[in-house]
C-alpha positions as CSV (number, residue, x, y, z in Angstrom):
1,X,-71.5,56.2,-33.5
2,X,-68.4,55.4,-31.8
3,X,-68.5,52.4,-29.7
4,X,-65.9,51.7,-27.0
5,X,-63.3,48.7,-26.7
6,X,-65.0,45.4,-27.0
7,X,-64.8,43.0,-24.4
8,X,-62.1,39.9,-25.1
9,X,-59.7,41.9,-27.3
10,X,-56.8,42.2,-25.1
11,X,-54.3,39.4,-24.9
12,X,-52.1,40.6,-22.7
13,X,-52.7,38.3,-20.0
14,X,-52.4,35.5,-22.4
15,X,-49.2,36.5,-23.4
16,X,-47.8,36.1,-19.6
17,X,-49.2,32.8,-19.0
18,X,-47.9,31.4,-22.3
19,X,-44.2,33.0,-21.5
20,X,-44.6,31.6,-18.2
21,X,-45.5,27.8,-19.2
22,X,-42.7,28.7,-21.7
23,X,-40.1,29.0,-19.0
24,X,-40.9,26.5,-17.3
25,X,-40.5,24.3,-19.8
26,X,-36.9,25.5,-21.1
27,X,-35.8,25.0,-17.1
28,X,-36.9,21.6,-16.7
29,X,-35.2,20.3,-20.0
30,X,-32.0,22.0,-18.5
31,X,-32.8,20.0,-15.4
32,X,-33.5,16.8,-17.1
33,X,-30.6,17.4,-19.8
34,X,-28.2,18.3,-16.3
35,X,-29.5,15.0,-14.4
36,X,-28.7,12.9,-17.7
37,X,-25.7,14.4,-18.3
38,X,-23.9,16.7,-16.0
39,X,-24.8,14.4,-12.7
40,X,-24.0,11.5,-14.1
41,X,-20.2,13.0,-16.2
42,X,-19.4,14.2,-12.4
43,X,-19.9,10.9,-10.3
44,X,-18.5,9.1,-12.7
45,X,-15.4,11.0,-12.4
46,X,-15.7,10.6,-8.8
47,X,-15.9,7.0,-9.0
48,X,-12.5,7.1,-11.7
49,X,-10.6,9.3,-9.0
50,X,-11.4,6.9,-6.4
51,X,-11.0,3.6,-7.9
52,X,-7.3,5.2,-8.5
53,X,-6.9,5.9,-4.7
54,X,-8.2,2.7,-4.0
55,X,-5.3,0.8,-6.5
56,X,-2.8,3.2,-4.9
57,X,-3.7,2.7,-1.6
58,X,-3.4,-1.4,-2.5
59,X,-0.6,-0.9,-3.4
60,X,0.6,0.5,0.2
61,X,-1.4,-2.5,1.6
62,X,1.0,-4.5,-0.4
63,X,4.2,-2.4,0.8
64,X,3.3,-3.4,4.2
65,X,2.5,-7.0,4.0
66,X,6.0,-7.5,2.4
67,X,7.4,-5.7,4.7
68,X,6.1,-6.6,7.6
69,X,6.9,-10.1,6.6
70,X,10.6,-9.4,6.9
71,X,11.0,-7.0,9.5
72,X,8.7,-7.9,11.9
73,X,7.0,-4.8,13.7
74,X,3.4,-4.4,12.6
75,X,2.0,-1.8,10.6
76,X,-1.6,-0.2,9.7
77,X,-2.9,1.1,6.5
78,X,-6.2,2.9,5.8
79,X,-8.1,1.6,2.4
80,X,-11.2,4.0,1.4
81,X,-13.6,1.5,0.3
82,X,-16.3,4.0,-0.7
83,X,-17.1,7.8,-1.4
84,X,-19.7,10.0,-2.1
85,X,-21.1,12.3,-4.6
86,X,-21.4,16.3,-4.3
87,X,-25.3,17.7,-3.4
88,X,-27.2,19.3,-6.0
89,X,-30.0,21.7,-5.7
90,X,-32.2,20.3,-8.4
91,X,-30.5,17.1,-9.5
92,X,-30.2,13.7,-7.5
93,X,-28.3,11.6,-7.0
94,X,-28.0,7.7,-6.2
95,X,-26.7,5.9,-3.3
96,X,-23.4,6.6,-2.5
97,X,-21.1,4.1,-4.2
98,X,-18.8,1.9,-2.5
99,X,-16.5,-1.0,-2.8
100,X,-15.5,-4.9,-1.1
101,X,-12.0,-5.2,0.5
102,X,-11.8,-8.7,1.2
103,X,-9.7,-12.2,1.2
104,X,-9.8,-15.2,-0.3
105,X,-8.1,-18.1,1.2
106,X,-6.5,-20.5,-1.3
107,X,-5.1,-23.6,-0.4
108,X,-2.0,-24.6,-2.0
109,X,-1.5,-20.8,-3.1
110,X,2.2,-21.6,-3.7
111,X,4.0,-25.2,-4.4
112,X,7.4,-25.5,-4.2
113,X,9.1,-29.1,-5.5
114,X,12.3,-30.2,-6.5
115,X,14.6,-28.8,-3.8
116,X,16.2,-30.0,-0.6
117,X,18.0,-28.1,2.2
118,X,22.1,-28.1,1.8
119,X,22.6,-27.9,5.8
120,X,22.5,-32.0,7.0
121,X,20.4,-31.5,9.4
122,X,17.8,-29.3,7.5
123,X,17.9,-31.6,4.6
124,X,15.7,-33.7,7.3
125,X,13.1,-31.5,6.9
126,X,13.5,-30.1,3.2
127,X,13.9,-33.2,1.4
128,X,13.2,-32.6,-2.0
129,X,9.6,-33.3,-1.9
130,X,6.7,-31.4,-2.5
131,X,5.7,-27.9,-0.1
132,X,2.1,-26.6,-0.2
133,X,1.4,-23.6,1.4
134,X,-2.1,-21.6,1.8
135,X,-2.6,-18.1,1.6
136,X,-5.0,-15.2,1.8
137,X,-5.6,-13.1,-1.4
138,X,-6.6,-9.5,-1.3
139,X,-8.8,-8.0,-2.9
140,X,-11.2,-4.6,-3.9
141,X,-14.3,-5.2,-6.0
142,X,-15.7,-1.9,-6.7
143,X,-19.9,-0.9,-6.5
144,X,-20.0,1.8,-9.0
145,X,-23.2,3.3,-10.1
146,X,-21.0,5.4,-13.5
147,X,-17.7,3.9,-13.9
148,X,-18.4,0.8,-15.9
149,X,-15.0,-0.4,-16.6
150,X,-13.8,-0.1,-13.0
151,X,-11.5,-2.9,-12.1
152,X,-11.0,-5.4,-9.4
153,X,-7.4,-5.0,-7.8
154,X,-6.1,-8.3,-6.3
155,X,-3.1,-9.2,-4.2
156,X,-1.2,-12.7,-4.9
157,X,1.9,-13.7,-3.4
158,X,3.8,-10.7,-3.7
159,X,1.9,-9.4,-6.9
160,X,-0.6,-6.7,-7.0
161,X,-2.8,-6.5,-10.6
162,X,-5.7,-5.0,-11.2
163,X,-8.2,-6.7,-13.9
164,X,-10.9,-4.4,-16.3
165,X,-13.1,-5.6,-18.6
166,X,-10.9,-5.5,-21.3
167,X,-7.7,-6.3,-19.8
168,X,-5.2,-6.7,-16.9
169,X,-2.9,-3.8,-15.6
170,X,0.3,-5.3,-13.3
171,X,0.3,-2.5,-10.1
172,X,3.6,-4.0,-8.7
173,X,6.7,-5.9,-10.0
174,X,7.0,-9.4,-8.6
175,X,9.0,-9.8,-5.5
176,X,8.4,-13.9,-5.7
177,X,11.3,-14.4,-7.5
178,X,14.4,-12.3,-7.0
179,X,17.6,-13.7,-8.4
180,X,18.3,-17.1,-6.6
181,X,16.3,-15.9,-3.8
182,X,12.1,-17.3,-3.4
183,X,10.1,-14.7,-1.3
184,X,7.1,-16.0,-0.4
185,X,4.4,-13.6,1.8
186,X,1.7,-15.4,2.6
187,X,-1.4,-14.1,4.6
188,X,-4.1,-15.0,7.1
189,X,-6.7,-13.3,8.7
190,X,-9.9,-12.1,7.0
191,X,-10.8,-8.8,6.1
192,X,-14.6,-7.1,5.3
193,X,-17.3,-4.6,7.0
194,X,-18.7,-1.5,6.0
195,X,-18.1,2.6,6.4
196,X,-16.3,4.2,4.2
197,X,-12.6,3.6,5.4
198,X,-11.3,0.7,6.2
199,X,-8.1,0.4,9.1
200,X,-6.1,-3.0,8.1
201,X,-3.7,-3.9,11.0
202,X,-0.8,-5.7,9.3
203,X,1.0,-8.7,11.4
204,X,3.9,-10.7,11.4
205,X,3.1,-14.4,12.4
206,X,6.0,-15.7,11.2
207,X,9.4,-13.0,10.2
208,X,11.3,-14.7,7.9
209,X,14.5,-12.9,10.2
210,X,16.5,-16.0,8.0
211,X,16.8,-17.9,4.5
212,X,17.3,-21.3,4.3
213,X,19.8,-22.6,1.3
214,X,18.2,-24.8,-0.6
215,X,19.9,-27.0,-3.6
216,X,17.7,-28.3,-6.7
217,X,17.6,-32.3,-7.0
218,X,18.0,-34.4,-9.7
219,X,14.3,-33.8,-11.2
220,X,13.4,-30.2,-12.1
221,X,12.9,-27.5,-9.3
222,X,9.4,-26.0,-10.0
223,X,7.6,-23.0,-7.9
224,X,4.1,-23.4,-8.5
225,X,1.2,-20.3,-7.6
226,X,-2.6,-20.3,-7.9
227,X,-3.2,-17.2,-10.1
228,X,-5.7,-15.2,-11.2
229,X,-2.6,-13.3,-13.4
230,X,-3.0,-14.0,-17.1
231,X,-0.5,-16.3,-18.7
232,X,0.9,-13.3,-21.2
233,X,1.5,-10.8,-17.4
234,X,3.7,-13.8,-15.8
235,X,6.2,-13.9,-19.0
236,X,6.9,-10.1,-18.9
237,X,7.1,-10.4,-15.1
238,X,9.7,-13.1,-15.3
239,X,11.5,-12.5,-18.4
240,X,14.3,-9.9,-16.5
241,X,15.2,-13.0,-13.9
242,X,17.6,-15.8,-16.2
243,X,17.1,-18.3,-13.8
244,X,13.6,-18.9,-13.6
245,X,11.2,-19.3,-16.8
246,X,7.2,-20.1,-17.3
247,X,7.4,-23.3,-18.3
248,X,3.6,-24.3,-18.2
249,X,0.3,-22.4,-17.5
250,X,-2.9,-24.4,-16.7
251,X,-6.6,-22.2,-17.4
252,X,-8.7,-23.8,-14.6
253,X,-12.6,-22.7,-15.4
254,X,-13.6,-23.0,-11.5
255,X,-10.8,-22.5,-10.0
256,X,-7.7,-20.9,-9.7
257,X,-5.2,-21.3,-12.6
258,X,-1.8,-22.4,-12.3
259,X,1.2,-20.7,-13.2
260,X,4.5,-23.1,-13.1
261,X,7.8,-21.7,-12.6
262,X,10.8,-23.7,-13.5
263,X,13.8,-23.2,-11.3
264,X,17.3,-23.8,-13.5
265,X,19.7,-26.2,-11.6
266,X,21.6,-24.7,-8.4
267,X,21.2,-23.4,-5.1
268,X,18.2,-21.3,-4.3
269,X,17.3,-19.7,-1.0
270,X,13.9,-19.6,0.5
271,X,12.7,-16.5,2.8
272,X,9.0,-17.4,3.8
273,X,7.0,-15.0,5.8
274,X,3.3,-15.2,7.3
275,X,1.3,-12.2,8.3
276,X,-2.1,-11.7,10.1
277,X,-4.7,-8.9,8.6
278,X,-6.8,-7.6,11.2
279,X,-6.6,-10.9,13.4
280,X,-4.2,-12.1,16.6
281,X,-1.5,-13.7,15.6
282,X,-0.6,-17.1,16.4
283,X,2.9,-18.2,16.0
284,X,3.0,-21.7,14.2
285,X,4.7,-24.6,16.1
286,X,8.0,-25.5,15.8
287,X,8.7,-28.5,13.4
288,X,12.5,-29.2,13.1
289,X,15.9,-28.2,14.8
290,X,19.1,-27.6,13.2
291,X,22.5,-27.3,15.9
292,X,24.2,-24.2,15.4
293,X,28.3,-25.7,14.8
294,X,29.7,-29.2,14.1
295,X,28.1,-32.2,15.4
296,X,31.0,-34.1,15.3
297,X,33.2,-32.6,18.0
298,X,37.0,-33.4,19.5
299,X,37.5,-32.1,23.3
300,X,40.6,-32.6,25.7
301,X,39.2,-34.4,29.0
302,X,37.2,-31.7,31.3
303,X,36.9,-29.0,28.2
304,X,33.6,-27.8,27.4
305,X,31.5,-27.1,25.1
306,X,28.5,-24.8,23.9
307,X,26.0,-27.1,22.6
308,X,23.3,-24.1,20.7
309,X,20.3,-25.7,18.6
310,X,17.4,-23.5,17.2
311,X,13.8,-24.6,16.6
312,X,12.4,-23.6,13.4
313,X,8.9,-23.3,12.5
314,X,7.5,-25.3,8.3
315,X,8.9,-21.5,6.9
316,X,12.7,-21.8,8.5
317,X,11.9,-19.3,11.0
318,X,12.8,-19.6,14.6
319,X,10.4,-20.2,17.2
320,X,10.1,-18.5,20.4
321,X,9.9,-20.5,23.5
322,X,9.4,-23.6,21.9
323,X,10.7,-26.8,24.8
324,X,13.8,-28.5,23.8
325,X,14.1,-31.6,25.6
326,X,17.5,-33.4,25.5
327,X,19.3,-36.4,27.3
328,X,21.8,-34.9,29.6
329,X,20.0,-32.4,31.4
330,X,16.7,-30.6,32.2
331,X,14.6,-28.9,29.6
332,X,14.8,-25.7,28.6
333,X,12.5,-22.9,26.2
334,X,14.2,-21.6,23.4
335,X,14.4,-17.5,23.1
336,X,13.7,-14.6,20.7
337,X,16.0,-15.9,18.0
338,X,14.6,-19.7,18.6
339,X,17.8,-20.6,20.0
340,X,18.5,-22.5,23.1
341,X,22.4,-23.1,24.7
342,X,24.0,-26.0,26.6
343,X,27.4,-26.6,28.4
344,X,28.8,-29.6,28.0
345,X,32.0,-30.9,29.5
346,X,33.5,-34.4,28.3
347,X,34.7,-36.1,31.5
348,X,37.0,-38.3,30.6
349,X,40.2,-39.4,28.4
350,X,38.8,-42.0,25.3
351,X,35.2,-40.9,26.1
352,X,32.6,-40.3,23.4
353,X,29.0,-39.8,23.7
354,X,26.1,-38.6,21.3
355,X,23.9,-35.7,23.0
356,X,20.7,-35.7,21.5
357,X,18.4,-33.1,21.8
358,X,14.6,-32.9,20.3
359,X,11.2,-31.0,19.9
360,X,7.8,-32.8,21.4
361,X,6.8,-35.5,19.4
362,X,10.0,-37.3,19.2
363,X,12.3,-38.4,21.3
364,X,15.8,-40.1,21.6
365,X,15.1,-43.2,20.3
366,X,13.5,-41.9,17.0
367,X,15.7,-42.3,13.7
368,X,18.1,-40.2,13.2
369,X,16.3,-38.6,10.1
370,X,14.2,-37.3,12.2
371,X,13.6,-33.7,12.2
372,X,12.5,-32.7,15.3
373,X,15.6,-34.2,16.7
374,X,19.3,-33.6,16.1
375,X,22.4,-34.9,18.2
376,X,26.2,-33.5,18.8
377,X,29.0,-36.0,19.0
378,X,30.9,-35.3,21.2
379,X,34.6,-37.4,21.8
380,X,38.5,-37.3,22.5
381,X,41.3,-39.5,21.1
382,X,43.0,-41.7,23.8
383,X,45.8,-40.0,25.9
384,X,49.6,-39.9,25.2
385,X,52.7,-40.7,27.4
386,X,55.0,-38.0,28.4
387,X,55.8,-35.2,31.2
388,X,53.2,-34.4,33.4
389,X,51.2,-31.1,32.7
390,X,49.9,-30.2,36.0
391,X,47.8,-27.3,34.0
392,X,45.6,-30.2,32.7
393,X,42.4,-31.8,34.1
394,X,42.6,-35.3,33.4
395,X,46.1,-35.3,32.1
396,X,47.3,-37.8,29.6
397,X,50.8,-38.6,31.1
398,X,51.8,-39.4,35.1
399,X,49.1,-40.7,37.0
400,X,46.5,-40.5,34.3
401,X,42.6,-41.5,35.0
402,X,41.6,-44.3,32.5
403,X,37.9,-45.0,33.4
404,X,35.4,-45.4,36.7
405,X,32.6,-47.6,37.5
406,X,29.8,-46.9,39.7
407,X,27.3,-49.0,41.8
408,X,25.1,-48.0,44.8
409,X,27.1,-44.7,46.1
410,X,30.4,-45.7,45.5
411,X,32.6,-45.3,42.4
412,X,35.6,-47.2,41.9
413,X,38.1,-45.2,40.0
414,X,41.0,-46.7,37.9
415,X,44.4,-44.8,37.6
416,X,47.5,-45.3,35.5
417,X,51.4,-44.4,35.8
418,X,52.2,-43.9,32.7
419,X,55.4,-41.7,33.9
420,X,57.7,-44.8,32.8
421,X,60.9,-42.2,31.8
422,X,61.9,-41.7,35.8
423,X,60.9,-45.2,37.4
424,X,59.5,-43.5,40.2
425,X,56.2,-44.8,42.0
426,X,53.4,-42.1,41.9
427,X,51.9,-41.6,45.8
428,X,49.0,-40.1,46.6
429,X,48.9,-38.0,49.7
430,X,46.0,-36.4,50.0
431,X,42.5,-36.2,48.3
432,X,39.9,-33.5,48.6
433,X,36.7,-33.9,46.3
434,X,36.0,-30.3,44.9
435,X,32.6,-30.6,43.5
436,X,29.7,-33.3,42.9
437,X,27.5,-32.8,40.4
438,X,23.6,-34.5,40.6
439,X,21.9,-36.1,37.7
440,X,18.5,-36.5,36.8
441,X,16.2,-36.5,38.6
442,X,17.5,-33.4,40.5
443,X,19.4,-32.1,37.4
444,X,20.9,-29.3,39.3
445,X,24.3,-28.4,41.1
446,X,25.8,-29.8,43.8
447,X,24.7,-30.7,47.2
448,X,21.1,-29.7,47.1
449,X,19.4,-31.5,44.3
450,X,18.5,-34.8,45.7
451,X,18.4,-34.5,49.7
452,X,21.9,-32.7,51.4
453,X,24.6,-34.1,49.5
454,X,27.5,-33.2,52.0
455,X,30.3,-35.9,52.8
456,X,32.4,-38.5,51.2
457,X,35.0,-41.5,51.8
458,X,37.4,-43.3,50.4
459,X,39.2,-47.0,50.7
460,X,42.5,-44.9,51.5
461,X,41.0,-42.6,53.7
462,X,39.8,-42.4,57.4
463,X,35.9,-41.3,58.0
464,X,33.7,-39.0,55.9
465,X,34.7,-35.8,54.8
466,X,32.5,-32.8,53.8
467,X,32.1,-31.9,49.2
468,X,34.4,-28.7,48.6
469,X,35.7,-29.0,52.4
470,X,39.9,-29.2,53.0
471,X,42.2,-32.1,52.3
472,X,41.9,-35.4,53.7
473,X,45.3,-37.2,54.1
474,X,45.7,-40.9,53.1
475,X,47.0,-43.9,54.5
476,X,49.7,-44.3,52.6
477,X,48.1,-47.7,50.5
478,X,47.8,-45.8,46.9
479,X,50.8,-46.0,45.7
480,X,51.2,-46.9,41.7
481,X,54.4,-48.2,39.8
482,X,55.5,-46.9,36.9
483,X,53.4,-48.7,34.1
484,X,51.3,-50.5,36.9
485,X,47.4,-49.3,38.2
486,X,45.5,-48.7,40.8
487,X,41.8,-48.1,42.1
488,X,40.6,-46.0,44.4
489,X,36.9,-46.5,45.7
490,X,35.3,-42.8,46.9
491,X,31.3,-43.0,48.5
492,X,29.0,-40.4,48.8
493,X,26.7,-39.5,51.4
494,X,23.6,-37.6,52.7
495,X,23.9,-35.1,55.5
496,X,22.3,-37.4,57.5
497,X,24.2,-40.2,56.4
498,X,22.3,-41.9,54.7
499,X,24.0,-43.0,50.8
500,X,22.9,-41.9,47.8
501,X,21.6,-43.6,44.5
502,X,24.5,-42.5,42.0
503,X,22.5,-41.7,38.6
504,X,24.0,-41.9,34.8
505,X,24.5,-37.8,34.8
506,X,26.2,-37.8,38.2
507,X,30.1,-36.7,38.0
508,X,32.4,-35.1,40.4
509,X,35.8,-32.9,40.4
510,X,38.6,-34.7,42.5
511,X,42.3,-33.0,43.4
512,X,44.7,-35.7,44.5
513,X,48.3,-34.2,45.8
514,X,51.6,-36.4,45.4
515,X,54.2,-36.8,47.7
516,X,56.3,-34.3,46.1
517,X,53.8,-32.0,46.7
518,X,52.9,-31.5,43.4
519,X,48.7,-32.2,42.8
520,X,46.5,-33.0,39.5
521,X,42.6,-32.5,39.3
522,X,40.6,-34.7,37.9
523,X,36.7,-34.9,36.0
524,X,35.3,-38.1,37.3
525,X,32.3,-39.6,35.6
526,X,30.9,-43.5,35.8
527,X,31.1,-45.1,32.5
528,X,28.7,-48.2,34.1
């Protein structure tokens, strides 16, 4: 007999399960083989891509430092510190890598020895000795989860390198050292935070708008930087400049090293430039002044001159609105270009006088070496015999003006005939005084500075007459020989009539008129 089918002999079922568990198993070995190898192929060229944005965007950060430092107007660049990696439906991923944008202040970042300042009055201040000067240095230190041989890209003076594990790649050509000329962009301020982008405002603290010539000295001229740039990357960066060689390298294990530059024998010139990351600016002080022109100067009697000196900050930069005090007048700020002007009129034939002129912290009696003070000399030769130039104030021939004295509120005045070719006598007329000018403490113009200057006398004249009013005539009594002298004693009064207190800075513009109606002007100023 024919049984039917027997319980338990259809695997079917089986079958399914196993090619189920089967499937399973093939996809989760293509998930573990894409975590372990697909995820981590794709960050890490993630990571590569950025890490070259990163170097090229340090290298823009670069661009604008050094260019900020010489032109002046501020700039912004945009660093993307991190990134991120793509979803995945089955994979996963680790934290979104990122990246440090920092600085690093170094003290004594750049030395420079050996040179002193060819201008005389600079050479106060550049002197041959030794310059330190500190600086910021930039840098990007990658947080990679993939990219193992990611390096850090740094910013020295002017140099951008980036370091990997088994090596050093230069990103920019030196700019430190371009023919005869030393740029130095230095940098404060102090960069960090997080997100993904960072902004870095670049500004100028100090524009190097100038160079100052500079001349070696007797004992070698040496530039001297704190590096992190292997000894091997500073050779090829110098060895296209013949003027300026490695001459020693110092590894420092906790600090720094030092790379020194020798400087051949020469002039050099020195632009120096300071710029702010992501920080006000503060302009430095001033610390020296140079005068713009000769300091030894020859006038006629009554000409003028422009006196101009500029304050200059430790880089050779000028300084806005920096006080410039000086010894014949009021004080005054110095402008955009660092520069501040005087007038200066000699008053008298044979005169000569130093102006000096100085920054706080010294004075006029400091020693001349000094350099936050400079002075202008400022003299004429003696006057000549001969016709009478009536063009001239203060002639040197006819009834020339050899000198005044001053006590109280009256000058006496001292004239001359040096006319000796016609034997005539020289008579004065009339007088009219044209102009007083007050001193310190006023230290304006006329008339207003110290109470209501207004009214004058003379010893050949009859009452008081008012400052730029009309003629007064004379008695007759100044009359001069030829080759004899004369003086003539003139006051000064108040409004109210009461005298005034003639200072060292006081001077006045007198016109005298002869008896031949011809008239000479002359610049009056008390030598006592």
């Amino acid at each position: 007999m024919q049984g039917g089918p027997r319980l338990g002999s259809d695997r079917r079922g089986a079958s399914e399960v196993l090619g189920a568990i089967f499937v399973f198993a093939i996809l989760i070995a293509a998930v573990g083989a894409f975590q372990v190898t697909i995820v981590p192929q794709t960050n890490e060229e993630i990571e590569f891509k950025h890490s070259t944005q990163v170097r090229g965007q340090m290298q823009e950060l670069r661009s604008a430092m050094v260019t900020v430092g010489t032109e002046g107007a501020g700039r912004s660049v945009s660093v993307r510190t991190g990134t991120s990696y793509p979803a995945w439906a089955l994979a996963v991923n680790p934290g979104d890598p990122g990246g440090t944008l920092a600085t690093n202040s170094v003290a004594g970042a750049v030395e420079l020895s050996g040179l002193a300042a060819v201008d005389d009055e600079a050479d106060d201040y550049w002197d041959g000795g030794t310059f330190a000067f500190d600086s910021g240095y930039v840098s990007y230190r990658p947080a990679y989860n993939y990219y193992a041989n990611a390096p850090e890209t740094r910013y020295e003076p002017t140099v951008l390198y980036s370091t990997f594990r088994d090596g050093q790649v230069v990103e920019s050509q030196q700019a430190l050292i371009a023919g005869r000329t030393l740029n130095l962009v230095l940098v404060e301020g102090s960069l960090g935070g997080g997100g993904r982008v960072q902004a870095v405002d670049v500004n100028p603290v100090s524009t190097a708008t100038r160079t100052v010539t500079l001349e070696t000295t007797g004992s070698p001229a040496t530039l001297e930087v704190r590096t992190g740039l292997a000894e091997a990357e500073w050779q090829s960066l110098l060895a296209s400049n013949p003027d300026a060689s490695l001459e020693d390298y110092t590894d420092n294990a906790d600090a720094p090293d030092v790379a020194e530059i020798e400087l051949d024998p020469g002039r050099w010139r020195l632009r120096a430039s300071v710029v702010s990351l992501n920080a006000p600016a503060t302009e430095p002080a001033a610390e020296y002044v140079v005068v713009e022109g000769s300091t030894d100067r020859t006038l006629d009697p009554g000409e003028t001159t422009d006196v101009t000196v500029r304050a200059l900050d430790r880089y050779g930069n000028p300084v806005e609105g920096a006080t410039v005090h000086r010894d014949f007048g009021p004080d005054r700020a110095t402008g955009e270009d660092g520069t501040v002007t005087y007038e200066y009129t000699l008053p008298v034939a044979g005169s000569s006088t130093e102006l000096a002129m100085w920054i706080d912290s010294a004075g006029p009696t400091d020693p001349d070496t000094s350099p936050k003070k400079e002075s202008v000399k400022v003299s004429t030769s003696d006057p000549v015999t001969g016709t009478p130039d009536a063009s001239l104030i203060n002639p040197g021939n006819g009834l020339v003006f050899t000198g005044a004295t001053a006590s109280d509120n009256t000058y006496t005045l001292e004239f001359e005939n040096r006319d000796t070719a016609s034997g005539a006598d020289v008579s004065v007329s009339e007088i009219r005084v044209n102009y007083y000018h007050l001193g310190p403490p006023g230290g304006g113009p006329s008339i207003s500075s110290r109470g209501d200057l207004e009214k004058w006398s003379s010893g050949v004249t009859t009452g008081e007459y008012e400052v730029a009013g009309p003629f007064a005539t004379t008695d007759g009594s100044f009359e001069v020989p030829p080759g004899g002298s004369e003086t003539l004693t003139m006051s000064f009064y108040e409004a109210d009539g009461d005298e005034i207190d003639v200072e060292s800075n006081d001077f006045f513009i007198v016109s005298l008129v002869f008896e031949d109606d011809s008239s000479r002007v002359y610049f009056i100023a008390a030598q006592d």
